[in-house]
N, C-alpha and C positions, 0 to 999 in steps of 0.2 A: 815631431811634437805636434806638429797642427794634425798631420794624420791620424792621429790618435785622439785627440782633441775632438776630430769630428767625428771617428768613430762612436766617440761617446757620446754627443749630440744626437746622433743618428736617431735614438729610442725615441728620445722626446719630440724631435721634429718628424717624426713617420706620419703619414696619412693616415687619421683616425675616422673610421665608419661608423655611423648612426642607422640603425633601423627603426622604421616607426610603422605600427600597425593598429592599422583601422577597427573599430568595429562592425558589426556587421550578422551577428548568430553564427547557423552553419557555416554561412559564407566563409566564414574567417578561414576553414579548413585551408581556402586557397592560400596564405600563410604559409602553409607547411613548404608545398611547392615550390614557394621562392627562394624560402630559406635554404633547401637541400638542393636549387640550383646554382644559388651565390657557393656554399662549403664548395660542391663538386669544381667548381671553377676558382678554389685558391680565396675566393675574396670574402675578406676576412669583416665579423660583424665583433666590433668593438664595443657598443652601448645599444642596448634595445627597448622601445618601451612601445606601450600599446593602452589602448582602451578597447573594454565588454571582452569579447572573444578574441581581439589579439593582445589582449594583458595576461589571457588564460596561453595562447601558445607564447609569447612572449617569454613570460615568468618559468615555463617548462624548459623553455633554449636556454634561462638566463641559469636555471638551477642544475644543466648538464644532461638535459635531453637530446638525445639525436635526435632527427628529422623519424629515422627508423620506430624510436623509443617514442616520440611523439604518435603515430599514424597509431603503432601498438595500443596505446592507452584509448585512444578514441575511437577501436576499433572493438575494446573488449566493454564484455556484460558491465563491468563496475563503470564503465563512464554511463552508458545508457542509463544506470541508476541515478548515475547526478541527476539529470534532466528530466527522469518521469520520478522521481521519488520513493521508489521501490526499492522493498527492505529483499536481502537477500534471502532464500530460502531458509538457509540452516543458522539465522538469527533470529529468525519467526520464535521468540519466547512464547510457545501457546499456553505455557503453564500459567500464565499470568494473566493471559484474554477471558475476558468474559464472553458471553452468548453473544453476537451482535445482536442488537437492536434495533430498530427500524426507525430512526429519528431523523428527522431532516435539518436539524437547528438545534444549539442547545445555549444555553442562557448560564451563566457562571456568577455565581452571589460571595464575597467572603463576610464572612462573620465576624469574624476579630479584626479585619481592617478598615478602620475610621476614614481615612481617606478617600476609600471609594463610594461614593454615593448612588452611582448605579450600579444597574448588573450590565454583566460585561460581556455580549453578542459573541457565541463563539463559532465564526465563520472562517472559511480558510479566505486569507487574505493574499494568496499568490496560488497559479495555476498548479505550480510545480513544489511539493512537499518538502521543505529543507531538512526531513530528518536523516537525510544520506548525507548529505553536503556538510550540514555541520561537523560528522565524523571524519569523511573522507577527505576533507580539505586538510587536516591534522595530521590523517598521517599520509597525504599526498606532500606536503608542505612544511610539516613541522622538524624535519632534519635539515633542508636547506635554511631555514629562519635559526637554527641553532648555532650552524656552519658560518653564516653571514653576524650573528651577535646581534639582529635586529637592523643591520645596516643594507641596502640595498648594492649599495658598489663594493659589498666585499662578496657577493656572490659568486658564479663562475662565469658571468656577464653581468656587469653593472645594469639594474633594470629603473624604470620608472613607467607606475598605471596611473591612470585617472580615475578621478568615480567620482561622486557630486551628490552637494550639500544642496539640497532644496527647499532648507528651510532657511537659510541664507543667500541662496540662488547664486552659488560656487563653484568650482571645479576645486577636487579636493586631489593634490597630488601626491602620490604614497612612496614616501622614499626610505623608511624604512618602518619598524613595527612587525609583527605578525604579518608573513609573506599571503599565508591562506586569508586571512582577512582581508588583504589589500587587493587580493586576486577578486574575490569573492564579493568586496563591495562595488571595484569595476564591472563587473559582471550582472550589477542587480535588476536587470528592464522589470520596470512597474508593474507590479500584475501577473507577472509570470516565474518570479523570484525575489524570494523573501528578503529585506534588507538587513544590513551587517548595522551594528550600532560599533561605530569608531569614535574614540577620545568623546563620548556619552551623544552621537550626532548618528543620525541613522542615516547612513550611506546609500545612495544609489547608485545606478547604472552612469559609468562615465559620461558617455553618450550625450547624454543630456545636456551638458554642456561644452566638452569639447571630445569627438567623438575620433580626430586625428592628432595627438597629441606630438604636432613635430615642434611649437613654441616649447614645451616641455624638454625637449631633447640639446635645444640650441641654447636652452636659460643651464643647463644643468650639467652637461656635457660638453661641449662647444666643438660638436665630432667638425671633420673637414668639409664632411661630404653626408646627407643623407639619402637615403635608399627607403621611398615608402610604397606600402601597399595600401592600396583604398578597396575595398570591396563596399561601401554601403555611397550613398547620397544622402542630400538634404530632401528632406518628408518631399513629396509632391504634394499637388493639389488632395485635400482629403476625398473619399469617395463612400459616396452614402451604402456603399452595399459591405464595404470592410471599416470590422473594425477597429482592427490595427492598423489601418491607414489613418482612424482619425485620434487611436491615440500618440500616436508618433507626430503629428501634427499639432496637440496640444503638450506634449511633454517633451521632444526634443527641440534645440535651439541649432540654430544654422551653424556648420563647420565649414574653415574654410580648408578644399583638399588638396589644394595646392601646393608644391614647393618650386619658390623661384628656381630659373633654370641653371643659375652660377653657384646656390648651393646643393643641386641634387638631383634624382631622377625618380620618378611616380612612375608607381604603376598601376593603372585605373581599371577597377572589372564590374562591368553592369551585368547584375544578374534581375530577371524578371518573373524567375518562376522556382526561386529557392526559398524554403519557408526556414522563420527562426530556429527549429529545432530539423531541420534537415540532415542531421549528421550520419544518415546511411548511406549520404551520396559523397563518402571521403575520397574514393576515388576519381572520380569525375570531378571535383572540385582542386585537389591536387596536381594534377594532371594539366588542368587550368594554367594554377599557377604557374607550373615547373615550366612547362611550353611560353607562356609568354616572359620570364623570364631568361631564358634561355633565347629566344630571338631577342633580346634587346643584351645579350653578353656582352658582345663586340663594344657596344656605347658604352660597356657596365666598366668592361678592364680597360677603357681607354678614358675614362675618369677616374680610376681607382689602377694605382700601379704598382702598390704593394701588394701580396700574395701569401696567404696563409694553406700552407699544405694541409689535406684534409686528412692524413693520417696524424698529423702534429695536433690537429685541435682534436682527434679522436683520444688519442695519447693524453693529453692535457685531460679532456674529459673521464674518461676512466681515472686518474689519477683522485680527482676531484670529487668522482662518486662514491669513491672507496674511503674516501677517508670523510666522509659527513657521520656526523655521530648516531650510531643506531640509538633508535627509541627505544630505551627501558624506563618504566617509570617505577618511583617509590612513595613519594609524601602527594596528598591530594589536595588540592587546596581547595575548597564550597563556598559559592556565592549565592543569596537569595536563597537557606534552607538554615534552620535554627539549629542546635545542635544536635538537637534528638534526631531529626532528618539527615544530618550528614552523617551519624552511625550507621542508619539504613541503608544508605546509600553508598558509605567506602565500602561494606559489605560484598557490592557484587561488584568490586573491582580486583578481590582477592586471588591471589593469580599462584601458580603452583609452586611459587621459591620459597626457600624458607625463610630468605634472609628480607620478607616483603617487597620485594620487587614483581614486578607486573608487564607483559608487553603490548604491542601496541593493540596484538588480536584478543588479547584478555581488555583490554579497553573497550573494544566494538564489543563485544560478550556482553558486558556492563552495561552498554551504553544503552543498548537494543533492549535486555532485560527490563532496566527500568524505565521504558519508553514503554511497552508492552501491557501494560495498565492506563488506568485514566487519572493516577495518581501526580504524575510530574506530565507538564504536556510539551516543557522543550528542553533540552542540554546541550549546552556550547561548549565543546570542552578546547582548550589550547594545553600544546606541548611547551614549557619555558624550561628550556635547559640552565643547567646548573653546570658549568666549566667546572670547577673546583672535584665535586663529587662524581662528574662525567655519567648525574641518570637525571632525568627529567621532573617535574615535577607535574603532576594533570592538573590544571584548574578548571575547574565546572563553573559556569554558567546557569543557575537550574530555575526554572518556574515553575513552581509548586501550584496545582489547581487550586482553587477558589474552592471553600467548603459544601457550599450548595451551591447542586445543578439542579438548572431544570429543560427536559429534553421532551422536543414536541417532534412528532411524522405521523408514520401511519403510509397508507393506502388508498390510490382510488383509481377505481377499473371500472372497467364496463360491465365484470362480472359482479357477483353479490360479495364480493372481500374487500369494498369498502372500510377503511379501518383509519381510526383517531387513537395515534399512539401519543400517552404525556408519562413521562416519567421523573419523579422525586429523586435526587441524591444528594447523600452526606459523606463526605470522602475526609479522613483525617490520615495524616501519613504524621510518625512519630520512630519509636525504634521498632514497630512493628504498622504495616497500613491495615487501613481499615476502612471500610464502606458499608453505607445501607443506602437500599434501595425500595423505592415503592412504587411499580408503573404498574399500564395496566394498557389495553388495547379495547378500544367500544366501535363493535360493527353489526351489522345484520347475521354474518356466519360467525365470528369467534369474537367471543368476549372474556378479557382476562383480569385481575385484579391477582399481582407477583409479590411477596416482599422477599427479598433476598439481604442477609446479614453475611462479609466474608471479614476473615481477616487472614492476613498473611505474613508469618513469623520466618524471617532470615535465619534461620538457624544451619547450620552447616549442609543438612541436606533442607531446602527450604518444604516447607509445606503452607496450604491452603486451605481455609477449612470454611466451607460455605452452608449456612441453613436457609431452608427456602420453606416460602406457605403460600400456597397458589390455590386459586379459585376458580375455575375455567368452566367453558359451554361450549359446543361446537354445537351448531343447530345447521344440518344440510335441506331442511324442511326450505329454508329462504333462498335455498341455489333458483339460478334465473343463466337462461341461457338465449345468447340473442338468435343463433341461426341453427338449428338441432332438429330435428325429427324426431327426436325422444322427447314429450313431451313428460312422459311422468316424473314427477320429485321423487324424493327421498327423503321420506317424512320421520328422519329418526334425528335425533340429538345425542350428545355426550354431554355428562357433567363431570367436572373432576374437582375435589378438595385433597389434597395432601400436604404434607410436612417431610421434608428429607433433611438429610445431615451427609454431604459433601465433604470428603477428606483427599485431597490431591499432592501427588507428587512429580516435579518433572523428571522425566523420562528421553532421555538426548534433548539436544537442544529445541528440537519443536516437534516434541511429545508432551504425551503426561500422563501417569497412571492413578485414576480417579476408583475411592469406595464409597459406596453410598450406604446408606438406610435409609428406610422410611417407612412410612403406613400411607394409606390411599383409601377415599369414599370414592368409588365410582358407581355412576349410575347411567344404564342405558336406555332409552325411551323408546318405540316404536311401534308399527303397523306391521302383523304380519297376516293381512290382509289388501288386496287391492281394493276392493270397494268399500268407503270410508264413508259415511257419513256424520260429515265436519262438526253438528249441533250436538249430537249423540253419541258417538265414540270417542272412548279414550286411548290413549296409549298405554300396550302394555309397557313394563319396566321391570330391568332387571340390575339390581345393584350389585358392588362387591365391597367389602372391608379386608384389606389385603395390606399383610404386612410384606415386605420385599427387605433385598439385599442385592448389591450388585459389586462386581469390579469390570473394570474398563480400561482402556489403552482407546488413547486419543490425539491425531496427529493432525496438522493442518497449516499448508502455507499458500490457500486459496488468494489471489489480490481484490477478489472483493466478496463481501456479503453475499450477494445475491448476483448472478450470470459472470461466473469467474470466466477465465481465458488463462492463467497461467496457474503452477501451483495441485496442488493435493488436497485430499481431504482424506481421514481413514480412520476407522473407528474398528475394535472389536472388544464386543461387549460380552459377559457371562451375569444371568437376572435370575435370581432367585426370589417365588411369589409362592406366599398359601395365607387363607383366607377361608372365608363363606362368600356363597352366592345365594341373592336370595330375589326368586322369582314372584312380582304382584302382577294378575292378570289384569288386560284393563275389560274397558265396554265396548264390546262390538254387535250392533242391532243387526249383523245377518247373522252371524255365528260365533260362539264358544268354545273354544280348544281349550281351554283351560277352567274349572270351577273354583279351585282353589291353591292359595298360594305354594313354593315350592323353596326348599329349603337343600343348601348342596355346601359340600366342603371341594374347597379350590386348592392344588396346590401343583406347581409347574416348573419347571427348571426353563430356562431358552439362550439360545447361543445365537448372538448376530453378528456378522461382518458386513461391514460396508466402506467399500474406497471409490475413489472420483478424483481422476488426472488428468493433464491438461499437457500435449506436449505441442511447441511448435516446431512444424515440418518447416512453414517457409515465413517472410515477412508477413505474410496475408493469407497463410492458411494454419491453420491449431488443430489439431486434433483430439477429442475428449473422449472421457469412457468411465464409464460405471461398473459397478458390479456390486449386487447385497443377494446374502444369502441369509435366512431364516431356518432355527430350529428350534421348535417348542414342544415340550408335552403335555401341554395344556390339553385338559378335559374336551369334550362336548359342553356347552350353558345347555340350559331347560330345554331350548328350543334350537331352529335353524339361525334365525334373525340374529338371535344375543351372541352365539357364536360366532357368525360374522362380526358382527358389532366390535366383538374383543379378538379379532382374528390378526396376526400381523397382516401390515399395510405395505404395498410400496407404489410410490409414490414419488417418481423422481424427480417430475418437473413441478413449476409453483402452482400450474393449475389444477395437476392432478392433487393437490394436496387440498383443495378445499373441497373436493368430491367424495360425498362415500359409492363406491363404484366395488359392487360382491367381486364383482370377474380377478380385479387384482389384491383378493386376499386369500390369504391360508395361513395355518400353522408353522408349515414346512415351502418351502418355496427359494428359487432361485430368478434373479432378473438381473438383467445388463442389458447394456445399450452402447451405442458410440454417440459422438458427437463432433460432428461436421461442423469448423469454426471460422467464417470468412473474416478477419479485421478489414475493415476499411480505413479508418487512422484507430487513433488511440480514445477517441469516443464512441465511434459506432462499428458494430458489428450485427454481421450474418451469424444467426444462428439455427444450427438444423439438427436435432435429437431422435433418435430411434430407439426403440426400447421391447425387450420381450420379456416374457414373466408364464414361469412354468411352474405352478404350483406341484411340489414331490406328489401328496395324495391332495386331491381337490376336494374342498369341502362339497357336499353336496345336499336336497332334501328330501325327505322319503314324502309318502304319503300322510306320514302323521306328522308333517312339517318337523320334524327330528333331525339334526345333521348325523350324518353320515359320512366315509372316505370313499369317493371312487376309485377308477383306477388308477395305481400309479404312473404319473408322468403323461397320463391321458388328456391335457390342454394344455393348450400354449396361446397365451393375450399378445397384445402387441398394441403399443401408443405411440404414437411420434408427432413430432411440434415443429414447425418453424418460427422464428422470429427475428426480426429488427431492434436492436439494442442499443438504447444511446446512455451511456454511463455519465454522467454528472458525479461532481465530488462532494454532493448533498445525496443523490438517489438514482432513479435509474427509470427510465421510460423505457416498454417493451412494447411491439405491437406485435400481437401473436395469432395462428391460426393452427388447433392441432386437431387431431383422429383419434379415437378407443376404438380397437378393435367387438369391445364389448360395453353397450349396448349396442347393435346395430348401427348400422350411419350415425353414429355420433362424432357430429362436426361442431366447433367452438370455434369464433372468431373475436378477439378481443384488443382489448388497449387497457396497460397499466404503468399507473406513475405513480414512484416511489418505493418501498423496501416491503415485501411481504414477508414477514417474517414471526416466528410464535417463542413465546416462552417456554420452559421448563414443561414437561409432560410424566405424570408418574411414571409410567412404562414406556424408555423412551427405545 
């Protein structure tokens, strides 16, 4: 009878284990190390809890991650996405992007909201973009949060994180709730990720106030024995060269990393040269761990003398993972969007059942779509299970833009594309969105004045329908070159007026197949003459009234505007144009080629392809490449000049794009390049481009200034650039130095800050 008696005793009086883990960023890796040296040696981790990055591995051991499963996730592309904010390729909704724009700041007004009295700065307020985090924490987290019913100790290890209330100056302890929020608001460091709003209190980084969370373990738990890792300290002295020395010094509070020695054993790792987002050094950092725990075993199993076989907690775990409830969802529940917005919106959650159910990847589909405009700027969505019904239900989170924007950038180099970009917007989202826009661009080379009207109807297969009226000038008369031996200009202009009507369809997930119409005033200006003089000649001019037609295929999952590094871009267009051309001679005081005006019927078919990829070979080296190929049956114009003038361009880097340069044009023509990519971190890179360009037949001029075809395939140009690229999450600073093979020694050395980029172009 007593024997029995104590047998049964036995459970409850067993020696219970607590782990508690530090934060610390990459550091925390070392975490993993300890944990898969304690399983491999029997000793068994009964309660676990953590703060910043050990409430992120924490919360993984607590919801049935091996050490194995753990290294896997933080060794794959989707974790890298948490931390730089990169949307994945084939969620790039491009049906739905607009042109970029080249704005450095934009300004957000609502109209209908009394409340707000100002407009409202829309700046990115953390390093690191939370539009992955918000989805991925959902479905990293929202079957264990189903499993547990919200409660923390019914997981498959009792867990407890910290995170901090600093607007009460608290340590907020998350013991049960939404697991991905509780992870997620531990994990929030100031500045470099976005804070979680819990019970209406926007959450931060544990850290901050208790960054070892072992009082946590011994109020909550009352394990025997605890077992901690410390990988971070108390701030040091600030230092005036870093700046993350001095904000860790005004926003963290001292933790104490101690645990007395009758309850427990530490284990302490100074690192001096691991940065917060270092998590490609997982192995060197595990390795860490597993090694000094492992030399401290012997102390570990002669405190600890209970023994859990590591096939028995494997067993247990699989057990555990298999039966968590998969994510299906049915009913969606909308916060922050009025009713007519929430139509639009369950719309792109529509998933292929009959009976309305939807899964977690028809959720990211949705989630990315309507993110992919300027229409909603954030969605939080959480998984709350439904026992009864055994599918889930989505609740959004959603912040609907402010009706009026106003968006200010532009350009400023050393060369003449100085540029002051402002742009006007009206954005209404209802059961269908809708936008107007009115910006424009004022510089020395191109000046634009845009209105663009879109709206966009959910209808089973969605479509886009954009009208546009644009007013433009390109004047190459004002190019300025600081270091060149060519000193002569290029005394010619572009003006363009047209009206198009844009009808789009998406085409796979980051496609789209675009038709256009429109009509076009184009007018060309020029010398075709070298000796000018400036009081008394004029420019000849040749204009065109052209009406066009096009279809297109349009794909692109570039990660920025302008000096991408990862990603595509890929265009193949078919442009149908006929019109008049009509030639006015100007005044030229040495000579006359023309007396009188010239009158001509235009009409052209042309086929373009153009793609630009980006693969990485290694951490620190990318590889890039182009290719566009031209075919037009475009006429001869009146003359040599106007034919150039209207000749296709290419034009692959931003400098060559404010040049008019004869050498890289023709009707017919093929050009590619590579592009040699050095990263240095994740703001600056080496960038080195080579490019050749073989016009099929080369335009050429007779002696009656007439164009002409030489022979075919008889030149080949050749340009190439180097540059220094520092990306900001406003623009982008370049310092660049390139070669034309045509003019002669044509050398450029420059500097530009900010987004060079052009509007809408008739013939594009």
């Amino acid at each position: 009878m007593i024997f029995m008696l104590c047998v049964w005793l036995l459970p409850i009086h067993a020696q219970r284990v607590g782990l508690v883990l530090s934060g610390g960023g990459a550091k925390g890796m070392t975490h993993i190390g300890i944990i898969r040296a304690l399983e491999e040696n029997g000793i068994p981790i009964d309660y676990i809890a953590g703060t910043s990055m050990g409430a992120i591995i924490g919360s993984l051991y607590a919801m049935g991650y091996s050490p194995d499963d753990m290294e896997a996730l933080l060794r794959s592309p989707e974790f890298k996405r948490w931390y730089t904010g990169t949307v994945e390729p084939k969620y790039a909704y491009y049906f739905k992007q607009n042109r970029p724009t080249p704005e450095l700041l934009s300004l957000n007004f609502a109209i209908k909201d009394s409340t707000r009295s100002k407009p409202q700065l829309n700046i990115p307020t953390s390093m690191v973009n939370p539009i992955q985090m918000n989805v991925v924490f959902t479905g990293l987290f929202g079957e264990a949060t189903a499993a547990c019913e919200g409660d923390f100790d019914n997981l498959f290890i009792p867990f407890r994180c910290v995170a901090s209330d600093v607007y009460n100056k608290r340590a907020l302890v998350m013991r049960s709730g939404d697991l991905g929020d509780a992870v997620r608001a531990s994990m929030s460091f100031p500045f470099v990720f976005k804070p979680i709003e819990v019970d209406s209190v926007l959450a931060y980084d544990g850290g901050i106030y208790n960054n070892f969370p072992t009082d946590v373990m011994r109020e909550d738990f009352h394990p025997d024995i605890i077992i901690g890792s410390v990988v971070a300290g108390n701030p040091g002295k600030p230092k005036e060269s870093s700046l993350m020395s001095q904000l860790e010094n005004m926003i963290m509070q001292k933790t104490d990393y101690s645990i007395p020695e009758d309850e427990g054993i530490v284990m302490n790792f100074k690192f001096s040269d691991v940065n917060l987002l270092d998590f490609d050094r997982l192995d060197e950092l595990h390795n860490i761990g597993y090694q000094r725990a492992m030399s401290l075993m012997d102390s570990i199993k002669g405190r600890i003398k209970r023994r859990v076989a590591p096939e028995s907690v494997q067993l247990r775990r699989d057990i555990y993972r298999r039966n968590l409830p998969p994510m299906l969802f049915r009913d969606i529940i909308i916060e922050g969007a009025n009713s007519q917005q929430q139509v639009y919106i369950k719309k792109e959650f529509q998933g292929d059942e009959k009976d309305g159910t939807f899964t977690y990847e028809d959720l990211k589909r949705g989630y990315f779509r309507l993110l992919a405009d300027d229409m909603i700027s954030e969605i939080i969505p959480h998984a709350v299970y439904n026992k009864g019904e055994g599918l889930y239900e989505l609740h959004l989170k959603v912040k609907v833009e402010d009706n009026l924007t106003v968006r200010l950038g532009g350009n400023v180099s050393t060369s003449s594309s100085n540029q002051i970009y402002l742009g006007l917007g009206y954005q209404n989202l209802n059961y269908y969105s809708k936008e107007l826009w009115l910006d424009g661009q004022l510089g020395k080379m191109y000046n634009n004045v845009q209105l663009m009207g879109r709206i966009d109807l959910p209808t089973h297969i969605p479509t886009s329908y954009r009208f546009i009226a644009s007013i433009s000038t390109f004047d190459y008369y004002k190019k300025e070159k600081l270091f060149s031996k060519n000193d002569r200009p290029s005394f010619n202009s572009k003006d363009e007026r047209f009206v198009k009507l844009l009808v789009s369809l998406p085409f796979l997930s980051n496609r789209k197949a675009e038709l256009g119409i429109g009509y076009g005033y184009l007018v060309d200006n020029y010398f075709q003459s070298n000796v000018i003089d400036f009081e008394r000649d004029r420019t000849d001019r040749t204009s065109y009234n052209l009406f066009g037609g096009s279809i297109g295929f349009y794909g692109s999952t570039l990660n920025s505007k302008q000096y991408a590094t990862r990603g595509y871009y890929e265009q193949l267009v078919a442009q149908v144009y006929t019109g008049k051309e009509h030639f006015t001679p100007g005044v030229n005081s040495n000579e006359m080629v023309f007396s009188s005006p010239i009158h001509a019927r235009q009409s052209w078919l042309q086929i373009s392809y153009l793609k630009e990829a980006y693969h990485t070979m290694t951490p620190h080296f990318t590889l890039g490449w182009m290719v566009k190929a031209l075919y037009s049956s475009k006429n001869f114009s009146s003359n040599y000049t106007a034919t150039m003038m209207q000749a296709g361009e290419f034009s692959p880097t931003p400098h060559s794009k404010l040049m008019y340069n004869a050498a890289f044009r023709a009707n017919q023509f093929v050009g590619a390049g590579i592009k040699p990519i050095f990263p240095i971190n994740d703001m600056f890179h080496i960038r080195t481009e080579i490019y050749g360009f073989m016009p099929i037949f080369p335009i050429e001029q007779d002696e009656q200034r007439q164009a002409c075809y030489g022979e075919a395939f008889s030149k080949i140009e050749y340009m190439a650039e180097a540059s220094v690229v520092c990306r900001l999450p406003f623009g982008a600073i370049a310092a660049y130095v390139n070669h034309y093979s045509s003019p002669r020694n044509e050398w450029n050395v420059g500097l530009s800050i900010g987004w060079q980029l052009f509007n809408y172009r008739f013939i594009e």
